[in-house]
C-alpha positions in Angstrom: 2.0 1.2 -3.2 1.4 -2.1 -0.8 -2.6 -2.8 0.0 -2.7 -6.3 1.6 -3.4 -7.6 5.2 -1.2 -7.1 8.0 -0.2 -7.3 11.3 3.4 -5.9 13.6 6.3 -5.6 11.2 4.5 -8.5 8.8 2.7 -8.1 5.5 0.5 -11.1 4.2 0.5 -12.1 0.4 -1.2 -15.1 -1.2 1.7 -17.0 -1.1 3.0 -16.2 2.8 3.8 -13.6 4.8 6.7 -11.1 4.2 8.7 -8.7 7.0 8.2 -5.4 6.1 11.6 -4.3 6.3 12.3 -6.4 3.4 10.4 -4.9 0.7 12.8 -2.4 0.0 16.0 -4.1 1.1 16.9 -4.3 -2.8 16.5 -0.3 -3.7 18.9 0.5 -0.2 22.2 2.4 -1.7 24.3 -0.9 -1.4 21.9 -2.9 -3.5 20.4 -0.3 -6.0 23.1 2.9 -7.0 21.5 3.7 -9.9 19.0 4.7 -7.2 21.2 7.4 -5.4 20.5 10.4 -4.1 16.8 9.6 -5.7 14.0 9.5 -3.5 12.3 5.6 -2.8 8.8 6.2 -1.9 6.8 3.4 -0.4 2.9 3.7 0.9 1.6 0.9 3.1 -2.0 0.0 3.4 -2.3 -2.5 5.8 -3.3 -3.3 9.5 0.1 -3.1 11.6 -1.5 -4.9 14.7 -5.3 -5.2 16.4 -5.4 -2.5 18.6 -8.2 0.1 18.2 -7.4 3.9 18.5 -10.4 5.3 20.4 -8.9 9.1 20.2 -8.4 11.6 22.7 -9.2 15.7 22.1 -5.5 17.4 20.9 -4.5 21.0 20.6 -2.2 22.4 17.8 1.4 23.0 17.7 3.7 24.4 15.2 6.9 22.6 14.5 9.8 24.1 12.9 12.7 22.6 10.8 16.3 23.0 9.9 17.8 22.8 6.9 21.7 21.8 5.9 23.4 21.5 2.6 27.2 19.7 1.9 28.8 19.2 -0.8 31.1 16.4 -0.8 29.2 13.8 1.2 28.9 10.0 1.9 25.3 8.9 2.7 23.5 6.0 4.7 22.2 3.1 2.8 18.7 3.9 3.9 19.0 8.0 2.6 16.5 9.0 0.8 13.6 6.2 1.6 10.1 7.8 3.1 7.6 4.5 3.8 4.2 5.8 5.1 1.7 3.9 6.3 -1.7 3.9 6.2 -2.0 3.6 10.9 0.9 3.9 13.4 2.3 0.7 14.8 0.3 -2.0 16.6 -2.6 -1.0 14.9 -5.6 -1.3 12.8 -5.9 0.3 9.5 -9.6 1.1 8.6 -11.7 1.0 5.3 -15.3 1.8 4.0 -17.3 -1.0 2.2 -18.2 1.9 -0.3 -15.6 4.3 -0.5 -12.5 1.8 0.7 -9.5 2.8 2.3 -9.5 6.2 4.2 -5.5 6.4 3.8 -5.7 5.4 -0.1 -8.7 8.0 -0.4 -7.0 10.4 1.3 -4.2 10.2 0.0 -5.5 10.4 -3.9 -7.4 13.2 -2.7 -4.0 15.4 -1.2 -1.8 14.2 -4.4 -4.5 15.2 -6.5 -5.4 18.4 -5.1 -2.2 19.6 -4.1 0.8 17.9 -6.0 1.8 21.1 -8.2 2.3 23.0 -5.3 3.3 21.5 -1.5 6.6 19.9 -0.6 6.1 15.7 -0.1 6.1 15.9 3.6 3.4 18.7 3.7 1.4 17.1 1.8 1.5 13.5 3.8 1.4 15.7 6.7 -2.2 17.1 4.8 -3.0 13.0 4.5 -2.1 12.7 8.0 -4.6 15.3 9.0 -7.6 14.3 6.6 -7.4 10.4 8.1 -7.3 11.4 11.7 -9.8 14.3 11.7 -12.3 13.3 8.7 -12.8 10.0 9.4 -14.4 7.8 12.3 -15.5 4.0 12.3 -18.8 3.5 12.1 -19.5 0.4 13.3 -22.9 0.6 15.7 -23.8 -3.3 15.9 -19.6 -4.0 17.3 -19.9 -1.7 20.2 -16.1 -1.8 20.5 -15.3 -1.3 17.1 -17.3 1.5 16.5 -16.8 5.6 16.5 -12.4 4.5 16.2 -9.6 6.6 14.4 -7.4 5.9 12.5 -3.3 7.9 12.4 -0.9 7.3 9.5 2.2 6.9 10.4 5.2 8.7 8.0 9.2 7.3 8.4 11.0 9.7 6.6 14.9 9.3 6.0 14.6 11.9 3.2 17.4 14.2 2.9 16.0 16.7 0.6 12.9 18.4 -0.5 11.0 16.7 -2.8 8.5 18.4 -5.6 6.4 16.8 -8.1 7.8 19.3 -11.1 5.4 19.6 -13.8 6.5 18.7 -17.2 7.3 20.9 -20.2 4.5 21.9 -22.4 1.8 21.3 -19.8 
């Protein structure tokens, strides 16, 4: 989990700013292999540029997916790494003075609700949904700040399913 500032493809820290990409440069297959096959997770909360997303009235789609199974295999370096962040490229990533970040809250609020049950990608999907259709700016005095959404943005390079199993005994 990243919560900092940021703008396109740069992440600000107190001591300078960082490309994104290179956060997890060192858990990549030729860097890490005790991390093969394992799934690198990475949630960004941060602006990814100043542009306001005013939103537009969408209808509903169903998408379906294949799956594939090998067994003897060589992977990519970057297999198995999901980053998601908290708005899509370009721009702005919105929080409440009270209840802070709407992708951190949403987010806590899909893991803990539905982590025992849903696949990762449904429920990031179910973060997706809560940040773009439960939440607005509210901003009256800074006309063109106000009434904006906000849409996470999810780069998956996963090549499985991935569960949150519970443990034994609980």
């Amino acid at each position: 989990m990243l919560m900092t500032h940021g703008d396109d493809d740069v992440l600000y820290a107190y001591d300078g700013p960082y490309s994104v990409d290179k956060l997890w440069e060192s858990f990549m297959g030729n860097a890490c292999t005790t991390l093969l096959g394992k799934p690198k997770l990475f949630f960004v909360q941060a602006c990814r540029g100043s542009t306001f997303d005013k939103g537009v009235k969408l209808g509903c789609r169903d998408l379906d997916s294949d799956h594939f199974s090998s067994h003897k295999y060589v992977i990519p370096t970057t297999a198995d790494l999901l980053v998601m962040y908290s708005s899509y490229k370009g721009h702005v990533s919105w929080r409440s003075p009270r209840g802070g970040s709407w992708f951190i809250q949403a987010l806590c609020v899909e893991l803990e609700t539905n982590w025992k049950h849903m696949e990762l990608l449904q429920l990031l999907t179910g973060v997706s949904r809560r940040v773009a259709y439960d939440y607005q700016s509210n901003v009256p005095c800074k006309g063109r700040m106000d009434a904006m959404k906000q849409m996470p943005s999810i780069v998956s390079m996963l090549t499985k399913l991935v569960y949150f199993p519970l443990k034994l005994g609980s």
